[in-house]
ZASEPA-224073 format. One record per residue: residue number from 0; residue in one letter; x, y, z of N, C-alpha, C, O in turn. Coordinates in Angstrom, 2 decimals. Layout:
! ZASEPA-224073
(atom NUM "A" (X Y Z) (X Y Z) (X Y Z) (X Y Z))
...
! end
This chain:
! ZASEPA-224073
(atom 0 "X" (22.92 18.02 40.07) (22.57 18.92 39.00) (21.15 19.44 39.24) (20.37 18.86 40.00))
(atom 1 "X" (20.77 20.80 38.42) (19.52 21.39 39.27) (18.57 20.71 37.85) (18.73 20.60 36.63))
(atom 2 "X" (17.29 20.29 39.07) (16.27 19.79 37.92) (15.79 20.18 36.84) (15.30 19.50 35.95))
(atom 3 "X" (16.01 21.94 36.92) (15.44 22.41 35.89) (16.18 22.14 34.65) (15.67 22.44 33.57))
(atom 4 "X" (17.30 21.62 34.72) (18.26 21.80 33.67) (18.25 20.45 33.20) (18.75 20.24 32.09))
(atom 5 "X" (17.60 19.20 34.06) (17.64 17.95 33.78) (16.47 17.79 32.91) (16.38 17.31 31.77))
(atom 6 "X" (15.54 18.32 33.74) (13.69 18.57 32.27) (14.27 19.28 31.13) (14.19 18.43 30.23))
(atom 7 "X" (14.83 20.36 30.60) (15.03 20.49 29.86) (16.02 19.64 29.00) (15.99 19.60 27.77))
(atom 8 "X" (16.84 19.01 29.73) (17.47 17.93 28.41) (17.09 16.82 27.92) (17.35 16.35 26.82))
(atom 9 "X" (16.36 16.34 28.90) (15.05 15.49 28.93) (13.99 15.92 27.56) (13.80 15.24 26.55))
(atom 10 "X" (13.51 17.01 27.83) (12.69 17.29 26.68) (13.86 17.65 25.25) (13.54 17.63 24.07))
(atom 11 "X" (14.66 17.83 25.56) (15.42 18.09 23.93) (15.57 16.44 23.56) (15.21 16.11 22.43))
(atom 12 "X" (15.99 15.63 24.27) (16.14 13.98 24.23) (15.00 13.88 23.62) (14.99 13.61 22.42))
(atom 13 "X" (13.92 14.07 24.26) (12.54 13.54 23.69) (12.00 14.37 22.10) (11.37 13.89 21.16))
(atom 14 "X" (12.57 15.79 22.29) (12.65 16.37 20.65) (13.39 15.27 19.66) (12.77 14.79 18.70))
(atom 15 "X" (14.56 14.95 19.91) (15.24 14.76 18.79) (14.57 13.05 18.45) (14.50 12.48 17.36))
(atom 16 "X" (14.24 12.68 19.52) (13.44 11.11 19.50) (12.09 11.21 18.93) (11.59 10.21 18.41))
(atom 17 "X" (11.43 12.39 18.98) (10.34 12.21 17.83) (10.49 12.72 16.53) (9.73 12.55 15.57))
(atom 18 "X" (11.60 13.42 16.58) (12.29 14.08 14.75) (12.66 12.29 14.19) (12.02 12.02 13.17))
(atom 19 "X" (13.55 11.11 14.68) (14.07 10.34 14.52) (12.74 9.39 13.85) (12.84 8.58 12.93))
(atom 20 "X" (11.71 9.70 14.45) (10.63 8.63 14.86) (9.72 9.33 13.56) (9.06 8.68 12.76))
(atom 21 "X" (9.82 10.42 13.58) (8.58 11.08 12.44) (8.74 11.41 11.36) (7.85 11.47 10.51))
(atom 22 "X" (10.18 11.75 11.15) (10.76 11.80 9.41) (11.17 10.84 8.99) (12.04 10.14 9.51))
(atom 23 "X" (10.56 10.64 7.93) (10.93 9.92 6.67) (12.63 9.44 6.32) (12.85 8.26 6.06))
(atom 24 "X" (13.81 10.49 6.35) (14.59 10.08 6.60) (15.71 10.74 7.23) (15.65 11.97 7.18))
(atom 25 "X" (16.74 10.23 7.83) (18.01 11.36 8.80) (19.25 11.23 8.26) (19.64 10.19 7.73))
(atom 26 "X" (20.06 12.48 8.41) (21.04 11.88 7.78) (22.23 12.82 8.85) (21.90 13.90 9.35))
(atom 27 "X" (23.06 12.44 8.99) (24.35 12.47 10.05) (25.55 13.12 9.28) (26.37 12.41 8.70))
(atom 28 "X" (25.64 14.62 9.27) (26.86 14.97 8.45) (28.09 15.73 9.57) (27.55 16.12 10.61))
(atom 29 "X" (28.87 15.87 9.53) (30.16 16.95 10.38) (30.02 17.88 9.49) (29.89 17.65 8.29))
(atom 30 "X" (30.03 19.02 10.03) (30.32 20.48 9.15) (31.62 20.82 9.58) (31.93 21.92 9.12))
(atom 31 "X" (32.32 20.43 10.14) (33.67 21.38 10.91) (34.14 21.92 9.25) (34.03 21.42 8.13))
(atom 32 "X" (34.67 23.12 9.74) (35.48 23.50 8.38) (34.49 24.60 7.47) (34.96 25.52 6.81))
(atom 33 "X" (33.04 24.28 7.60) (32.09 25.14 6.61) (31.94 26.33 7.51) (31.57 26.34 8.69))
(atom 34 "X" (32.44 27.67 6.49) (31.73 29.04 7.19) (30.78 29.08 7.68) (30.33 27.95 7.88))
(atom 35 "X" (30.00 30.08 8.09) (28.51 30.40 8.41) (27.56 30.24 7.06) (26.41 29.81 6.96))
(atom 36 "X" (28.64 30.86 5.89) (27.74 31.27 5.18) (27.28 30.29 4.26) (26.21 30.27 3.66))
(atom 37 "X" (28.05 29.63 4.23) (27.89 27.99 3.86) (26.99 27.07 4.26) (26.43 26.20 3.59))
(atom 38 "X" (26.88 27.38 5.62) (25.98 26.69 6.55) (24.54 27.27 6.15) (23.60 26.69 5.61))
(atom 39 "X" (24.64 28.56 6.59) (23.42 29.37 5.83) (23.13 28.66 4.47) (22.07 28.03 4.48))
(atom 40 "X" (23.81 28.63 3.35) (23.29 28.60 2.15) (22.70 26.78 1.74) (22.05 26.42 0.76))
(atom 41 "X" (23.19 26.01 2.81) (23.09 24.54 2.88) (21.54 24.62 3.44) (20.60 24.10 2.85))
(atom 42 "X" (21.46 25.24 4.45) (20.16 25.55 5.34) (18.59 25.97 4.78) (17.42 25.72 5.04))
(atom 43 "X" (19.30 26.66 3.94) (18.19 27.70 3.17) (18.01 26.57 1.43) (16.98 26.78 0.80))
(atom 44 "X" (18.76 25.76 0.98) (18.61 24.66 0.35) (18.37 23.42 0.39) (18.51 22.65 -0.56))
(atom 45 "X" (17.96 23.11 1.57) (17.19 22.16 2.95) (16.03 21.90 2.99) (15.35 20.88 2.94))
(atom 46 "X" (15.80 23.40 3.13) (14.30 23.92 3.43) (13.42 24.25 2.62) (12.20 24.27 2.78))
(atom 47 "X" (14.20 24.57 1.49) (13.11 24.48 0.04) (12.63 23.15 -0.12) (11.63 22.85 -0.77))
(atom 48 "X" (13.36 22.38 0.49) (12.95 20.55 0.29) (12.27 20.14 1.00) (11.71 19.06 0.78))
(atom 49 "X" (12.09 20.80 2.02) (11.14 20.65 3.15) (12.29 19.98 4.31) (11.95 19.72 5.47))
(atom 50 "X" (13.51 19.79 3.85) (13.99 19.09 5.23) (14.65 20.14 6.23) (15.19 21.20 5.92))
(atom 51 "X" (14.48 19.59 7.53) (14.96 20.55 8.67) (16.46 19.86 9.00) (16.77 18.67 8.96))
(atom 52 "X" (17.26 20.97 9.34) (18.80 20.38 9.41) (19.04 20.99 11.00) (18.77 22.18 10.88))
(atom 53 "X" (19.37 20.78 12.24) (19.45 21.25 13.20) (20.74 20.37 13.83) (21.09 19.22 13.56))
(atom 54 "X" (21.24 21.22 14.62) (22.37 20.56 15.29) (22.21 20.33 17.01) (21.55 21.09 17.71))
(atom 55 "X" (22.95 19.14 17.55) (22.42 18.84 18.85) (23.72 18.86 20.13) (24.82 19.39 20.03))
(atom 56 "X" (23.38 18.39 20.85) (24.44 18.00 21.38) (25.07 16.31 21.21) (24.15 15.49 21.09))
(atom 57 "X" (26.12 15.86 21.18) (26.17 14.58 20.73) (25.22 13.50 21.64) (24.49 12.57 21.29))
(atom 58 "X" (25.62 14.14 23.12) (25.65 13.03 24.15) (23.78 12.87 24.41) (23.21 11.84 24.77))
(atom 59 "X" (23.11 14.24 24.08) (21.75 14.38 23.75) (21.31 12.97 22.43) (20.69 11.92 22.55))
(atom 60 "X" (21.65 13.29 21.86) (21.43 12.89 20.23) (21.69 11.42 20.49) (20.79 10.68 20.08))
(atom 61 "X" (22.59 10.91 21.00) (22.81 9.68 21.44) (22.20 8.80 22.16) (22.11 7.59 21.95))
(atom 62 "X" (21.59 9.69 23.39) (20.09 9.13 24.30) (19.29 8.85 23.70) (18.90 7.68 23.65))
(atom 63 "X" (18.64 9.99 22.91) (17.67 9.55 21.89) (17.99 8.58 20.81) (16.94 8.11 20.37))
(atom 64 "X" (18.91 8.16 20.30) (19.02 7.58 19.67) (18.82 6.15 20.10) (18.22 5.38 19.35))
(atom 65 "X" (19.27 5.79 21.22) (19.06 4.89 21.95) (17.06 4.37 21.81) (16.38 3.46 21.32))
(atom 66 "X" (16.92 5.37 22.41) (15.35 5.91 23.05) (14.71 5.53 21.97) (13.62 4.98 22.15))
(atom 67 "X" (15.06 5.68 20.98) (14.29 5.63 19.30) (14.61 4.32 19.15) (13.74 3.67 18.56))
(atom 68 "X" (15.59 3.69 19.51) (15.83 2.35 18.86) (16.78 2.28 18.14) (17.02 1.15 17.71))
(atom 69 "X" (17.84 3.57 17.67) (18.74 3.19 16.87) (20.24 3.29 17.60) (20.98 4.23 17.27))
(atom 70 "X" (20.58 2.50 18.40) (21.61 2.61 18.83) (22.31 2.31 18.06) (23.46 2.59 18.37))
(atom 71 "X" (22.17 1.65 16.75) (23.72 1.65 15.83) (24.29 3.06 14.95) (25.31 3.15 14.26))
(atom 72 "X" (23.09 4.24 15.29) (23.37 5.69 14.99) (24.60 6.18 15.89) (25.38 6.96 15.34))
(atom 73 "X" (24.88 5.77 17.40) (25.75 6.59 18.34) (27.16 6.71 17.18) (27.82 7.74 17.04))
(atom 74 "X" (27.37 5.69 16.59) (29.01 5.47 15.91) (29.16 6.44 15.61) (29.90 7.14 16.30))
(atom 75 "X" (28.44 7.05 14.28) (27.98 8.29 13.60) (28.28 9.72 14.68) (29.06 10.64 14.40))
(atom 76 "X" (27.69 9.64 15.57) (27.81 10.52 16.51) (29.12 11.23 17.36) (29.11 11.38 18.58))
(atom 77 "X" (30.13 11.60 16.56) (31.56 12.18 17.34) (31.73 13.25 16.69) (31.12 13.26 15.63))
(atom 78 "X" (32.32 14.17 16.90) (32.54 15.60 16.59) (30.77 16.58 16.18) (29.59 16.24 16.21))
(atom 79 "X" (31.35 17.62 15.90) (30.30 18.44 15.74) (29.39 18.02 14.63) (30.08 17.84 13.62))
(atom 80 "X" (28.47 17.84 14.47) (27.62 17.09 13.62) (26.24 17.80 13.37) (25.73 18.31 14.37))
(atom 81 "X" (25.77 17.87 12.56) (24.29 18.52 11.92) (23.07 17.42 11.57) (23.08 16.86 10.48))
(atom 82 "X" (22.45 17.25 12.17) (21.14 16.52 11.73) (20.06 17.08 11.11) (19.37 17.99 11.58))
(atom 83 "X" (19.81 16.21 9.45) (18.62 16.77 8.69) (17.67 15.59 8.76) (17.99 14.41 8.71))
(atom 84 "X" (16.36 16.12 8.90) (15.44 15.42 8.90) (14.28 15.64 7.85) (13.43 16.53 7.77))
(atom 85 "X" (14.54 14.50 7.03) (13.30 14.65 5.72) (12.30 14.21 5.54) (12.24 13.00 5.77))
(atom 86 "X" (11.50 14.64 5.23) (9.75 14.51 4.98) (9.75 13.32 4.27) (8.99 12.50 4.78))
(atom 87 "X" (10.52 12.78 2.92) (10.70 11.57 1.86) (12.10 11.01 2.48) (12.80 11.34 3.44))
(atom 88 "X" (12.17 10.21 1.69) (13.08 9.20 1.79) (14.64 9.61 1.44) (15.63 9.52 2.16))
(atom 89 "X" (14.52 10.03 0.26) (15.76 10.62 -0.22) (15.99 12.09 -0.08) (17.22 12.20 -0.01))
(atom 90 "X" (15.42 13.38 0.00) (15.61 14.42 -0.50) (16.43 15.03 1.17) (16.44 16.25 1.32))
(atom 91 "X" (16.85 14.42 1.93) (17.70 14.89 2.88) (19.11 14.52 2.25) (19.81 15.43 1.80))
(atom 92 "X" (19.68 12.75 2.21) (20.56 12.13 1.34) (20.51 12.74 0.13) (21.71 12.57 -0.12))
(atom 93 "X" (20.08 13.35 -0.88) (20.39 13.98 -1.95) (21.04 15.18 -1.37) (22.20 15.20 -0.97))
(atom 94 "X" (20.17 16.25 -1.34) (20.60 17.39 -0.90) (21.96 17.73 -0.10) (22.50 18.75 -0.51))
(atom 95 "X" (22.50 17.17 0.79) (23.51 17.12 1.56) (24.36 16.41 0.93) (25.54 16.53 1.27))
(atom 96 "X" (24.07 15.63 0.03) (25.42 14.31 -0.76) (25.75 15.86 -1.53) (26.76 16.48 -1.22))
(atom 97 "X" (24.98 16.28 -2.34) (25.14 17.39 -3.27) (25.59 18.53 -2.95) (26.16 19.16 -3.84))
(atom 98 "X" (25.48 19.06 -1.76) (25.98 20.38 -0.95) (27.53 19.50 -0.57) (28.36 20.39 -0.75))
(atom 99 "X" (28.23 18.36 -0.20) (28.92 17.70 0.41) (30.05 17.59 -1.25) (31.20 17.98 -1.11))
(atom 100 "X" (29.68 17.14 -2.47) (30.58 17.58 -3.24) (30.95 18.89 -3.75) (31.94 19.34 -4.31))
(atom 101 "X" (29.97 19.28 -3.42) (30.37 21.12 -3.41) (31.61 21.96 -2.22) (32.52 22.78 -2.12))
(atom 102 "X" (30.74 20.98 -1.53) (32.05 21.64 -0.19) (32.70 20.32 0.88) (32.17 19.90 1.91))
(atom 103 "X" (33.94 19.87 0.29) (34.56 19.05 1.02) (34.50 19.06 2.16) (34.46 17.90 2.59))
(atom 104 "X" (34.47 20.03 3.16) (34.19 19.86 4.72) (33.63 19.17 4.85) (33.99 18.07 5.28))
(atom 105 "X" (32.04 19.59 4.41) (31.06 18.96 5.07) (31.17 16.97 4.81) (31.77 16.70 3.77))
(atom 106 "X" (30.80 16.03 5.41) (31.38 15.09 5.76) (30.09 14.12 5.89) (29.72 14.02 7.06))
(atom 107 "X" (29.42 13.50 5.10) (28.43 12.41 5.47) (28.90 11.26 6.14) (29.88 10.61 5.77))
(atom 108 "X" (28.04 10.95 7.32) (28.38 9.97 8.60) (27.79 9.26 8.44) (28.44 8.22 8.53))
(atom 109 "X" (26.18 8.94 8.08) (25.21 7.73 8.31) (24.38 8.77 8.17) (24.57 9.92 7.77))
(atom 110 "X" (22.88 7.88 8.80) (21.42 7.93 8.60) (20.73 7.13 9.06) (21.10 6.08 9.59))
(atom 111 "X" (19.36 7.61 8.88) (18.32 6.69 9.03) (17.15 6.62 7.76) (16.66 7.69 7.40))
(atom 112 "X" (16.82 5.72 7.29) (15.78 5.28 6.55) (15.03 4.45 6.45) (15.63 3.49 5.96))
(atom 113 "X" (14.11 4.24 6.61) (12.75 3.61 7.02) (12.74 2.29 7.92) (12.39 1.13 7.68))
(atom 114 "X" (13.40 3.07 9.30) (14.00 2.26 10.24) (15.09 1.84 10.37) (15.27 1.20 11.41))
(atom 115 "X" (16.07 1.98 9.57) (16.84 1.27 9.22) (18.40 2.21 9.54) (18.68 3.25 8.93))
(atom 116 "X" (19.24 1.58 10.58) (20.67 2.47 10.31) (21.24 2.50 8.88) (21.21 1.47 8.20))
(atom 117 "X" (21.69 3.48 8.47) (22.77 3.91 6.67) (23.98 3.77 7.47) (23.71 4.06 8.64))
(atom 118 "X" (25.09 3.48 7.35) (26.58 3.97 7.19) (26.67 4.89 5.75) (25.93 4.87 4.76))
(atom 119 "X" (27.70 5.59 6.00) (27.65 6.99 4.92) (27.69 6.67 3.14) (27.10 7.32 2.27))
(atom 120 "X" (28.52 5.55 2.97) (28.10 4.84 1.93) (26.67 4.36 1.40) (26.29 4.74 0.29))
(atom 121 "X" (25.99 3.65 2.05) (24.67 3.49 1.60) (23.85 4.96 1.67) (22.88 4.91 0.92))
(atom 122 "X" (23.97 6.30 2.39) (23.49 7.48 2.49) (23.96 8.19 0.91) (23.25 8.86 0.17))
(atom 123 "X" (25.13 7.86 0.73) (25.51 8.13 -0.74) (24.91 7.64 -1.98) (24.55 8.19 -3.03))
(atom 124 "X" (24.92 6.19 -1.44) (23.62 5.35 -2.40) (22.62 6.36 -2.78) (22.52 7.19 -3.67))
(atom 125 "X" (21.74 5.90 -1.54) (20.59 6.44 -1.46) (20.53 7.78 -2.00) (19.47 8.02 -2.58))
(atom 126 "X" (21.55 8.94 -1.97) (21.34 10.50 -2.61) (21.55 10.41 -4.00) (21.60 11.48 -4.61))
(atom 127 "X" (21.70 9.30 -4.67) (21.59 9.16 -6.24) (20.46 8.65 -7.13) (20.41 8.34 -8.32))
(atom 128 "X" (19.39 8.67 -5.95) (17.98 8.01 -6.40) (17.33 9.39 -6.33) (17.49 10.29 -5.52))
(atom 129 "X" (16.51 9.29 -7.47) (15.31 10.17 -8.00) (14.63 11.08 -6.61) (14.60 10.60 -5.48))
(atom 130 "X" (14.27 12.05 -6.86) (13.27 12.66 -5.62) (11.90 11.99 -5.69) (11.76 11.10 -6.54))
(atom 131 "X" (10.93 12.29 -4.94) (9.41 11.69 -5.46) (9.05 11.98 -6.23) (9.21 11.11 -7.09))
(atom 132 "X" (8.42 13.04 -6.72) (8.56 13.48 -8.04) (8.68 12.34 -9.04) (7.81 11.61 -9.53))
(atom 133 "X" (9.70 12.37 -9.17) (11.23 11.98 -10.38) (10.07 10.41 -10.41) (9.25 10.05 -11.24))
(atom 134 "X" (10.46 9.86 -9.26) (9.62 8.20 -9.26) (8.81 7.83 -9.62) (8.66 6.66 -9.96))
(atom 135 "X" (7.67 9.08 -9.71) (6.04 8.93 -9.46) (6.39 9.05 -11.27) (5.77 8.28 -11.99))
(atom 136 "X" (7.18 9.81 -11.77) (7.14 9.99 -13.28) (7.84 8.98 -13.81) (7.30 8.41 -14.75))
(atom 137 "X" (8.86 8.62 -13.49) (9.15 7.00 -13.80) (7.99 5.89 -13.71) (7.82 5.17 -14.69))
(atom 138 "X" (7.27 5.73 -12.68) (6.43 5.04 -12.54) (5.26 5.14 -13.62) (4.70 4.12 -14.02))
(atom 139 "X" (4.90 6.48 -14.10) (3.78 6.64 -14.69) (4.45 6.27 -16.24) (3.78 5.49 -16.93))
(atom 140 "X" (5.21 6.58 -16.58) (6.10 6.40 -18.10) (5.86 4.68 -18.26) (5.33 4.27 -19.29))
(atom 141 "X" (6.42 3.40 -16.86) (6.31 2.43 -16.94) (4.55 1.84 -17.41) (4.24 1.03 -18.28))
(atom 142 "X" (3.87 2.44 -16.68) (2.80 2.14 -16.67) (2.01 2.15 -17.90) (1.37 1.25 -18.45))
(atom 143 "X" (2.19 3.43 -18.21) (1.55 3.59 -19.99) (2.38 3.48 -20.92) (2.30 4.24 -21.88))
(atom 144 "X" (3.10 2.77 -20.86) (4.31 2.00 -21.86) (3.14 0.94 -23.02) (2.79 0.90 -24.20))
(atom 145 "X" (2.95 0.35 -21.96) (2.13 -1.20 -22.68) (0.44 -0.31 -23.18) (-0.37 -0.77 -23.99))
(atom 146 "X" (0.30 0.97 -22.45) (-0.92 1.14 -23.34) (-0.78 1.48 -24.67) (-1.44 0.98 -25.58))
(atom 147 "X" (0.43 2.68 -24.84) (0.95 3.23 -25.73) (1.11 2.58 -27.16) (0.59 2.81 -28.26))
(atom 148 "X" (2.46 1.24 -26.46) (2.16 -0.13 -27.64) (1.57 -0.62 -27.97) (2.02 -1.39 -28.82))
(atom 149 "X" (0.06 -0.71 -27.71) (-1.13 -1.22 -28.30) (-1.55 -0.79 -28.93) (-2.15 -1.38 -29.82))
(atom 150 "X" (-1.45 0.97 -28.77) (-2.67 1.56 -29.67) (-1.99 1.79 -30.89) (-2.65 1.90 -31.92))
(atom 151 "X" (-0.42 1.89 -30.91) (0.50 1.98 -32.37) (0.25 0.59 -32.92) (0.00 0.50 -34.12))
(atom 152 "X" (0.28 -0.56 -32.11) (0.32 -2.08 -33.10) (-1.60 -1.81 -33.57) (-1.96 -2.35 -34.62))
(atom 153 "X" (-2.72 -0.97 -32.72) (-4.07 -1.26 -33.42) (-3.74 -0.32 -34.71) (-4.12 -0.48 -35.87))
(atom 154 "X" (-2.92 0.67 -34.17) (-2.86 1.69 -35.60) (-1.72 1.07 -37.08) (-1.52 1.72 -38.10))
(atom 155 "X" (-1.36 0.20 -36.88) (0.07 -0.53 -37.34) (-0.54 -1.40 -37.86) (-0.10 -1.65 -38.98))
(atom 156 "X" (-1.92 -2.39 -37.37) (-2.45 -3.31 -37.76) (-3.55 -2.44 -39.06) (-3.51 -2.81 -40.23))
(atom 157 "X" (-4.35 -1.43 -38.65) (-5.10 -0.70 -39.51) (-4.81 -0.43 -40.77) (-5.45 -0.84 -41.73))
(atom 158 "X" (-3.24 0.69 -40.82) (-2.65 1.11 -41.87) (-2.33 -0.48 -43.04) (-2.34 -0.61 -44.26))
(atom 159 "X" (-2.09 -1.41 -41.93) (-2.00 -3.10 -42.77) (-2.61 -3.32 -43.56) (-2.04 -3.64 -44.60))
(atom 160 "X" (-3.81 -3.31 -43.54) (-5.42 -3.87 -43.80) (-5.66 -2.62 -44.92) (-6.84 -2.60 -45.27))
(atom 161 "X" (-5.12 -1.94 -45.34) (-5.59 -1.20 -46.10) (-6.55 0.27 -45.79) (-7.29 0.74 -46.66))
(atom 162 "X" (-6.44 0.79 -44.64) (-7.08 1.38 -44.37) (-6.33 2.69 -43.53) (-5.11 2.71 -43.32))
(atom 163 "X" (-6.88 3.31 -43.29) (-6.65 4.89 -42.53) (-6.38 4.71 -41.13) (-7.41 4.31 -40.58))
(atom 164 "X" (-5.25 4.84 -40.17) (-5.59 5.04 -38.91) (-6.98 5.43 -38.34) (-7.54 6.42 -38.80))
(atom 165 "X" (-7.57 4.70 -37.36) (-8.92 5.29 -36.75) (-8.42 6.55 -36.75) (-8.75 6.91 -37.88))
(atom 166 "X" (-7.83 7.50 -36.25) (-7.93 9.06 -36.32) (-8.51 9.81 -37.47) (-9.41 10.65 -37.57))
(atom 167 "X" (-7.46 9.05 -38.55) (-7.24 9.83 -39.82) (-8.85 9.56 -40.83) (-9.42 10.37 -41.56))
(atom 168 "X" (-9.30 7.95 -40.45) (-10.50 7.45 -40.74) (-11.85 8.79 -40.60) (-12.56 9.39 -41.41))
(atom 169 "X" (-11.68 8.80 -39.09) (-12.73 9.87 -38.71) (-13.05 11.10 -39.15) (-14.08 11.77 -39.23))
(atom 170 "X" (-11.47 11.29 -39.52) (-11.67 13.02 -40.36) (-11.80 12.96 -41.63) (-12.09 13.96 -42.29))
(atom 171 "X" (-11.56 11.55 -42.26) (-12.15 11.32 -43.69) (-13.68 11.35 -44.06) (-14.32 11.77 -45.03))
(atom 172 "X" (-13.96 10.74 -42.91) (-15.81 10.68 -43.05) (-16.04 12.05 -42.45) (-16.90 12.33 -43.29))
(atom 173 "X" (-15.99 13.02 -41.78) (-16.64 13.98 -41.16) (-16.14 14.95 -42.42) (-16.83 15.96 -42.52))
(atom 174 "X" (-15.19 14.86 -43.28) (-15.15 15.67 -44.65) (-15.74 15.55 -45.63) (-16.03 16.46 -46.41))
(atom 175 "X" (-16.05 14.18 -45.77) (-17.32 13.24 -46.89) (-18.51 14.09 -46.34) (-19.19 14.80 -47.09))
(atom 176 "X" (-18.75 13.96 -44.93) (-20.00 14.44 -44.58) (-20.53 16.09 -44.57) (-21.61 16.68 -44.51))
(atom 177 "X" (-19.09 16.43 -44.65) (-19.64 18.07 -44.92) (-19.72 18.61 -46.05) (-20.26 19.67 -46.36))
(atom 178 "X" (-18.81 17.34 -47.09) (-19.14 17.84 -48.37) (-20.42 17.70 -49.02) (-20.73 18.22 -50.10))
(atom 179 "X" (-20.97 17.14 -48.45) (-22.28 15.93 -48.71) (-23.68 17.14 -48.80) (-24.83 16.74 -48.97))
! end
């Protein structure tokens, strides 16, 4: 075979081995069956997410996969297949679980997430969890939960005692004081 054609698969091997290695997460779908325009409209709803969806050759995709360390990805790897690669954890597995009940063709195979081989089941898992976003606001709701309840039990304890919420307190005296 002529070398030039061997460097170049060489370097696509070594593309798809640092996509594997540098996103956050991968996910392994078959499109057989989806139009163009389908493909298009999956593509262009990808990429608003920031994830890149590109298709390889298997036997490519498989080297690297190797190369990367995930040889339990090759399984995944038979028929025509599309690889997305996401910036977060989930928003490749969402997006494609969600384009995938929209259009039966398309076919989730596996993944990768934070090292880790998916079989298409746990990729399904995983596309039913929150985006970042979504987490960071879960997280923050948890967090000021317990501040929240304090300041109703100081205001809960106040109104007890016979007295005005501190709020309501303050605008009582600053009305005393202007009447004054």
């Amino acid at each position: 075979m002529n070398q030039k054609i061997l460097d170049a698969k060489q370097n696509v091997i070594s593309e798809i081995q640092d996509k594997f290695t540098s996103s956050s997460s991968t996910v392994v779908a078959e499109y057989r069956g989806l139009s163009v325009a389908e493909i298009t409209e999956l593509r262009r709803t990808l990429r608003a997410e920031g994830v890149e969806m590109k298709v390889f050759k298997n036997t490519l995709a498989s080297r690297a996969a190797d190369a990367a360390g995930y040889s339990d990805l090759k399984e995944s790897l038979t028929g025509p297949n599309a690889l997305a690669f996401g910036s977060d954890e989930t928003s490749a597995a969402r997006i494609m679980a969600k384009f995938a009940r929209k259009h039966k063709a398309l076919v989730l195979k596996g993944g990768i997430v934070e090292g880790k081989v998916l079989n298409a089941d746990q990729v399904k898992e995983l596309s039913n969890l929150p985006g970042r976003e979504g987490m960071l606001s879960m997280l923050l709701s948890v967090l000021n939960a317990p501040i929240s309840s304090f300041a109703r039990a100081v205001n809960a304890v106040a109104e007890a005692r016979g007295g005005a919420p501190a709020g309501e307190a303050a605008e009582e005296k600053a009305a005393e004081e202007a009447a004054a």
